[in-house]
C-alpha positions in Angstrom: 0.0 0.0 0.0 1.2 3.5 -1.1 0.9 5.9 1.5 1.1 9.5 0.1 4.5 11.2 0.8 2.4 14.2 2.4 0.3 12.3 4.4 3.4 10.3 5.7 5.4 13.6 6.4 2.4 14.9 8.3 1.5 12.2 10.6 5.5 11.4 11.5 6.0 15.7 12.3 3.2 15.5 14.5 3.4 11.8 15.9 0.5 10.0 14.4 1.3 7.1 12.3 -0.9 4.7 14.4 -3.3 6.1 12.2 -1.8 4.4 10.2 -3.1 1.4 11.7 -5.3 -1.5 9.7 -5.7 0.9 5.9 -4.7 -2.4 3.7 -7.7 -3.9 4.0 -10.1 -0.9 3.0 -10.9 0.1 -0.5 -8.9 2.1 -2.7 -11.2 4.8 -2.3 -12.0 4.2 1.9 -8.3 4.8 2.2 -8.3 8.2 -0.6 -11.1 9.4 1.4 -9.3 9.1 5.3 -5.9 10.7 3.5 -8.5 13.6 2.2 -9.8 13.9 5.7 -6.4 13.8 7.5 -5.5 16.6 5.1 -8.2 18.9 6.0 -6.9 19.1 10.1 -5.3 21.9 11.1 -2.4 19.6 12.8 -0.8 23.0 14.3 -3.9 24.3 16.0 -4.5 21.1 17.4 -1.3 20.7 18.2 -1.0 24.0 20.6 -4.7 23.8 22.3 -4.0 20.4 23.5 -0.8 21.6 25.0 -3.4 24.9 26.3 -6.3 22.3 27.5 -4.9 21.3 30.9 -3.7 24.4 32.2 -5.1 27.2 30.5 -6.9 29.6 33.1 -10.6 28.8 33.0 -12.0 32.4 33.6 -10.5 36.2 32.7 -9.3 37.5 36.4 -12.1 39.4 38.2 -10.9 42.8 37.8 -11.8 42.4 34.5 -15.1 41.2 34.7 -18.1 43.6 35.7 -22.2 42.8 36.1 -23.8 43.4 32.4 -26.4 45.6 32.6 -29.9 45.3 31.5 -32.1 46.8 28.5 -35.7 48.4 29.6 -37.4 47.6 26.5 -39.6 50.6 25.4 -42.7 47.6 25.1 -45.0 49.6 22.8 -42.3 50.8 20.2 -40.2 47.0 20.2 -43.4 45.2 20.2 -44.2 47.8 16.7 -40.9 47.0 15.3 -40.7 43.8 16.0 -43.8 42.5 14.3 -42.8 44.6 11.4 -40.0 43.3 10.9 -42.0 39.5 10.9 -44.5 41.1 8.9 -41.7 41.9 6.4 -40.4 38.1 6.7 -37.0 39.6 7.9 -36.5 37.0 10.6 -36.4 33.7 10.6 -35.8 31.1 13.4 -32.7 28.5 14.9 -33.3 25.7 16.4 -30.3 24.1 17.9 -31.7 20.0 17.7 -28.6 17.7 17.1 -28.9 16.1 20.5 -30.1 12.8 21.6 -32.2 12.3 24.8 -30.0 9.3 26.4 -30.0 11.2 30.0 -34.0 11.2 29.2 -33.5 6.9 28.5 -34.9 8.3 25.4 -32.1 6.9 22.4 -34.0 9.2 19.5 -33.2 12.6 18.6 -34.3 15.2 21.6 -36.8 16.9 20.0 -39.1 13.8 19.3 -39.5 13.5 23.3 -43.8 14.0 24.0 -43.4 16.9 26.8 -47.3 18.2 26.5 -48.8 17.6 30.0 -51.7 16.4 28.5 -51.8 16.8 24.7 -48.2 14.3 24.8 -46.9 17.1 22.1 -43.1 16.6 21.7 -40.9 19.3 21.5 -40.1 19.6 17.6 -44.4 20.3 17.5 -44.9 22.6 20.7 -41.8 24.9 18.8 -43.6 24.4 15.5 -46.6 25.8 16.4 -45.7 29.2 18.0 -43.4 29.6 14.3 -46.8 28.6 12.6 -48.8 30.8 14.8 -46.5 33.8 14.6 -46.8 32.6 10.7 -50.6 33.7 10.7 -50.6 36.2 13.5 -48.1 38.3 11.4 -48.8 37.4 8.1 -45.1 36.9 6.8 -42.8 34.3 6.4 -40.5 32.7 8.8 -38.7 30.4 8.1 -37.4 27.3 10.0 -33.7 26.7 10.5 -32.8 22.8 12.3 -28.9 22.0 12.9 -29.0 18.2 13.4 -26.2 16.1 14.1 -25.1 12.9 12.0 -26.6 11.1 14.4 -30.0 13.1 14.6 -30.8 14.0 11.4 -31.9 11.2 9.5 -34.3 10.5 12.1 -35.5 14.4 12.3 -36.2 14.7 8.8 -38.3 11.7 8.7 -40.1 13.0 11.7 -41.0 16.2 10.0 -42.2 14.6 6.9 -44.4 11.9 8.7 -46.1 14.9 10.7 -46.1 17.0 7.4 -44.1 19.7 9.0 -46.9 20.2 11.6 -48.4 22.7 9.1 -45.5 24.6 8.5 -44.7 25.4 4.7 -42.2 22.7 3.8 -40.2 24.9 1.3 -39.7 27.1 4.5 -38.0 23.8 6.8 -34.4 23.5 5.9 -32.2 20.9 8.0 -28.5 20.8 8.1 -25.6 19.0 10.2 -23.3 20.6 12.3 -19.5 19.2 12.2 -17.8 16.7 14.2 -14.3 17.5 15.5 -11.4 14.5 16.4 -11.4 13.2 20.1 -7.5 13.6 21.5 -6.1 11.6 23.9 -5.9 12.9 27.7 -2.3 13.3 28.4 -0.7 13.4 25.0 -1.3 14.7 21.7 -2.6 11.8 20.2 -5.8 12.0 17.8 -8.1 8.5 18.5 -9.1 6.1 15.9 -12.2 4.7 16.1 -12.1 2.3 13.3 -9.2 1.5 10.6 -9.5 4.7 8.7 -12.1 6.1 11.0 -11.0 9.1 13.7 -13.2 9.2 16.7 -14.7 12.3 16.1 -18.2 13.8 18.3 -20.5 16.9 17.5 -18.8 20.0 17.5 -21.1 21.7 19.6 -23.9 24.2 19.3 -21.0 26.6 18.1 -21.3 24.6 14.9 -24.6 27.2 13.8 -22.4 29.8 12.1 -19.8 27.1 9.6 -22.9 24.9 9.0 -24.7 27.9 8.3 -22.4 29.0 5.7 -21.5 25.8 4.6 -25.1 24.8 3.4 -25.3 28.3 1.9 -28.3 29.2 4.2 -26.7 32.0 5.6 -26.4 33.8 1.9 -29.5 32.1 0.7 -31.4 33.8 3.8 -29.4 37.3 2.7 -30.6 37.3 -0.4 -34.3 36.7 0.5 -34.7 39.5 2.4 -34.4 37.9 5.9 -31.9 40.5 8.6 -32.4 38.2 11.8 -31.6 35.2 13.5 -33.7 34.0 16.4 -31.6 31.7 18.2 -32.9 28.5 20.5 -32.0 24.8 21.8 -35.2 22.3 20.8 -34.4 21.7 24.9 -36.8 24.5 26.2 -40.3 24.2 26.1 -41.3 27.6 27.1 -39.1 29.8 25.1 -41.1 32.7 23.2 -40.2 31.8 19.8 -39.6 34.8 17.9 -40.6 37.6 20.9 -41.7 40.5 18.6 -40.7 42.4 21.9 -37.1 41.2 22.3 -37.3 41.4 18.3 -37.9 45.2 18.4 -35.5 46.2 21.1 -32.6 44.3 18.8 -33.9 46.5 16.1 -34.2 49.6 18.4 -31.2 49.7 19.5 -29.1 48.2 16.3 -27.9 45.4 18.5 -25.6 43.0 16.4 -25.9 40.1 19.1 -28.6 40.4 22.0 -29.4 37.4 24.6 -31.8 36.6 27.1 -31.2 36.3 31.0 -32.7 34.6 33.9 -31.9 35.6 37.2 -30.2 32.8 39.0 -31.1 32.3 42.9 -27.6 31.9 43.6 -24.7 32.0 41.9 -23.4 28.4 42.1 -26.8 27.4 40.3 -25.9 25.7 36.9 -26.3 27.8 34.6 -24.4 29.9 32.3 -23.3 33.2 33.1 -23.9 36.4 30.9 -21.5 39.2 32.3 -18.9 41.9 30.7 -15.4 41.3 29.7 -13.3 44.2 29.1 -16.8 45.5 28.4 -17.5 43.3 25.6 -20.6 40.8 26.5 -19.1 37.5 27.6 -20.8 34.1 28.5 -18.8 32.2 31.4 -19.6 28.4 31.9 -21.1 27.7 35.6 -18.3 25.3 36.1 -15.3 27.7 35.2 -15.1 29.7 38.0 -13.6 28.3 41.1 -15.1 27.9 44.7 -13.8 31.2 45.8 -14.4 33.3 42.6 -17.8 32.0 42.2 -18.9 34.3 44.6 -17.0 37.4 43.5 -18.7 40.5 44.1 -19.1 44.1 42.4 -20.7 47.0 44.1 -22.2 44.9 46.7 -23.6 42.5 44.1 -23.0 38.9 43.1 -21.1 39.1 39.5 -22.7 35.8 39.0 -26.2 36.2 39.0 -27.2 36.5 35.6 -28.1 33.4 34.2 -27.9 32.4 30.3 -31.0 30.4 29.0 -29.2 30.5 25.4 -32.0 32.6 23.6 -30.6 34.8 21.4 -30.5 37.2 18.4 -28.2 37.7 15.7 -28.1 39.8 13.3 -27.4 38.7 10.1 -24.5 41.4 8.8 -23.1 40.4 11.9 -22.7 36.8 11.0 -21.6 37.3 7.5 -19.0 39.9 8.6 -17.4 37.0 10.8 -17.4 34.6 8.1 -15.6 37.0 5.1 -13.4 38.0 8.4 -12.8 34.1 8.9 -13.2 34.1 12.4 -12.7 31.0 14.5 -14.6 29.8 17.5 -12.5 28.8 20.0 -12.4 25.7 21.4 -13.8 24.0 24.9 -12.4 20.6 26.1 -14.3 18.2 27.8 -12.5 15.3 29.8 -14.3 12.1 28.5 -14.6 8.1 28.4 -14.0 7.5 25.1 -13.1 4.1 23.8 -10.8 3.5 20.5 -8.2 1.1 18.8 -5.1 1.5 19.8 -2.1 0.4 18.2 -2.5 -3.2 18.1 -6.2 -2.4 16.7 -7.7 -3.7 19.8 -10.7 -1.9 21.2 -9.8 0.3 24.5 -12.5 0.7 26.7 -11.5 2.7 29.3 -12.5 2.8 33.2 -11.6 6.6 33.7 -11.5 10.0 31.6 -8.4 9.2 28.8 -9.9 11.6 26.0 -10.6 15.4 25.6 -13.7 15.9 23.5 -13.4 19.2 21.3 -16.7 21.6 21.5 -17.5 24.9 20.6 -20.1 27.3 21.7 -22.3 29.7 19.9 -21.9 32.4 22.7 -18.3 32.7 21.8 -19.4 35.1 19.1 -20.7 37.6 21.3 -17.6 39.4 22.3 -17.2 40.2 19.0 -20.0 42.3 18.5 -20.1 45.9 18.4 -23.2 46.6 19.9 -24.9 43.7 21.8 -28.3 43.8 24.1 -29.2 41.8 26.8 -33.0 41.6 28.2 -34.3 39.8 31.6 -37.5 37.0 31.3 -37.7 34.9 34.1 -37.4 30.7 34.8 -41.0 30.8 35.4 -41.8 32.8 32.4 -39.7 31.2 29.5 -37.2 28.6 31.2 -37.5 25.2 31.7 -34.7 23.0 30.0 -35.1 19.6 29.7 -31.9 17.6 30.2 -32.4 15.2 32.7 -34.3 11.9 33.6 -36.3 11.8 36.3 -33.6 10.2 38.5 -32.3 13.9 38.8 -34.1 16.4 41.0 -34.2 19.1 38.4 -34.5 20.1 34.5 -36.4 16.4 34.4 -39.7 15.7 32.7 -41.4 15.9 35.5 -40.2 19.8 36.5 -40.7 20.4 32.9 -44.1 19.4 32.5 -45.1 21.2 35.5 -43.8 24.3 34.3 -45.7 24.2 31.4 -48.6 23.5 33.5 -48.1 26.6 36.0 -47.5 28.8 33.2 -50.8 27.6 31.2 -52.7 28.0 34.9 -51.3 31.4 35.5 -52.4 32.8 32.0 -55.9 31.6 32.3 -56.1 33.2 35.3 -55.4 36.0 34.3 -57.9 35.7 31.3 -60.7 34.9 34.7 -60.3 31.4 34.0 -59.0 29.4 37.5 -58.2 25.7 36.5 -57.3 23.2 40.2 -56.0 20.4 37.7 -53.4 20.3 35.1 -53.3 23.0 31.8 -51.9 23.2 28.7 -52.4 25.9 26.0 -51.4 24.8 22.2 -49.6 28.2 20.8 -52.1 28.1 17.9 -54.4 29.2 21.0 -52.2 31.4 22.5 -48.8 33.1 22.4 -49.3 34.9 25.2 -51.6 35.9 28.1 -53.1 38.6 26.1 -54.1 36.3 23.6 -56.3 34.0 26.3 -58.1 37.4 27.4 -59.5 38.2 24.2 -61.0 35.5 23.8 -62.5 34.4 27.0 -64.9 35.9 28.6 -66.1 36.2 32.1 -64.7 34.0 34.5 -64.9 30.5 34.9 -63.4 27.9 37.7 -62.3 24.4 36.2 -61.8 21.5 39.0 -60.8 18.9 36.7 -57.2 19.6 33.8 -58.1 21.6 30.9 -56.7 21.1 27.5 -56.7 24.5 25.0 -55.6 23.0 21.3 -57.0 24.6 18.0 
């Protein structure tokens, strides 16, 4: 077997002919198709994070970091912009989906999971519906962006097409896969092979929006068309408000290139993401980077971590082009992992502790590179309720999911006179928000029993 002189000059620089390992007895093209892939690896880059991963600081120090503050939206104006612009089919919507639900014991695609109290909707049609209402409330288009995964998006396309697109225009759904990045050994810079031919390679995180995006060609596509925003979410939470004309407007308002959400956190060791400012540009900081002491920094007499990210976002979309012609590059995270491989022999390592750092990146990096960015409060109650957990775990399970939907269906009935004791759940297509329950009940009304709104 010929082994290109490149390919062999490359892997014995950096250390890596057991990749080498087992390529004789794949096809002609099997083995033109690994050298093609080895090729495309930036062997340097890789190189110099994995030397970075083990003792790079986790966070900026804390004289650099200050409490971000927080937009007042002027409700009446955003609200006026903001369905313009959907009026105008200027936005159209993200949804993050390339997940499995094996914490959930659910080994199918997240967003198939039935999380409707009582109406069993999964997630992929509760999210549908508030795009398909917002479709008809506003009288524009919106379309429907889904990042799967390689190991999602088989499965998610079929789902869409058995349910015809829960009544969403078809020609207005576009799926497409997020990259992978190679697994490294732990303790030396070693890329894993999974099969002869075959890096281990996972997902390469919800960062992988803006290259898949341009990759496909939806982000140009979407240029041309007329649409000027992203509305980011993860197919996770339920309750987010799904294109918030509100939010919407203020981004517009204020000609934010990158605004977020927050929710307040009760404390800040809660798990959660947090949204403060770095050298005053807006900065997400993982829950688990600061330590035990700086975890409870404090500015002005307030907690710097308090501001909780529930990854709801806007882009805008000059502001995503301008990165890609400027060929900016997410950084990467590393995750300490269990991974199994082949090793040099080509027998199968499966390892008892962590021996591989998984490569991620994150969406959020983006933000400090905006020029003008926005970040407005909602509340847990309100439009957070992540579900990541099975019902072993205390929290973010689909029990404390489904009741969350329930106590937010109860409290906008009541406040449309209607007082339910049971269980309640309110199909978007009914309502998108409390307003909406108000104009069209009347009088009030006090239910013992659940109660079911659907169209």
């Amino acid at each position: 077997m010929n082994v290109p002189s490149d390919i062999l000059e490359c892997l014995r620089a950096f250390g890596q002919e057991h990749l080498l390992f087992g390529l004789p007895r794949l096809t002609e093209a099997a083995r033109q198709s690994f050298f093609d892939e080895l090729r495309s690896l930036d062997w340097t880059r890789l190189q110099t994070e994995h030397r970075r991963a083990l003792d790079r600081s986790p966070i900026p120090s804390l004289e650099r970091i200050d409490i971000i503050p927080k937009a007042t939206p002027l409700a009446s104006e955003s609200r006026q912009l903001g369905e313009a612009a959907l009026a105008r089919g200027e936005v159209a919507v993200v949804l993050v989906a390339g997940g499995r639900g094996s914490r959930l014991g659910f080994d199918r695609p997240k967003g198939l999971y039935p999380i409707g109290p009582l109406s069993g909707s999964s997630l992929f049609q509760i999210h549908c519906e508030k795009i398909r209402a917002r479709q008809i409330r506003h009288r524009g288009r919106l379309p429907l962006l889904i990042m799967t995964s390689d190991a999602t998006h088989d499965e998610t396309v079929s789902f869409f097409q058995e349910r015809r697109y829960f009544g969403l225009p078809p020609h207005d759904v576009h799926f497409f896969r997020q990259g992978t990045l190679p697994v490294l050994a732990l303790h030396e810079f070693r890329l894993l092979l999974n099969e002869p031919g075959q890096l281990r390679r996972t997902p390469n995180g919800h960062g992988g929006v803006l290259p898949a995006l341009h990759d496909s060609g939806l982000l140009e596509a979407l240029y041309q068309q007329g649409v000027r925003y992203l509305y980011y979410f993860q197919v996770d939470n339920p309750l987010v408000h799904v294109a918030d004309p509100i939010f919407l407007g203020e981004h517009i308002r204020t000609r934010s290139e990158a605004s977020s959400k927050v929710v307040p956190k009760a404390k800040p060791t809660d798990k959660l993401g947090n949204l403060v400012l770095v050298d005053g540009r807006c900065t997400i900081i993982e829950y688990h980077e600061p330590d035990a002491q700086q975890v409870w920094a404090t500015k002005n007499g307030r907690y710097l971590f308090l501001d909780g990210s529930p990854a709801i976002h806007i882009f805008s979309v000059d502001f995503l082009r301008r990165l890609v012609a400027n060929r900016f590059q997410l950084p990467w995270h590393f995750a300490r992992k269990k991974v199994d491989h082949l090793d040099e022999q080509g027998q199968r390592v499966v390892p008892e502790r962590e021996n591989a750092l998984q490569l991620e990146t994150f969406i959020f990096d983006i933000l400090p590179q905006a020029e003008r960015w926005l970040a407005m409060e909602t509340t847990h109650e309100d439009e957070f309720a992540p579900l990541k957990n099975g019902e072993h775990d205390p929290v973010d399970n689909p029990t404390t999911v489904r009741r969350a939907i329930s106590e937010r269906a109860r409290r906008w009935l009541l406040s449309a006179g209607v007082q339910v004791e049971g269980t309640a759940e309110i199909s978007p297509l009914v309502a998108l928000e409390p307003g909406d329950l108000t104009r069209r009940l009347q009088g009030s009304l006090h239910i013992r029993g659940s109660l079911y709104l659907g169209e």
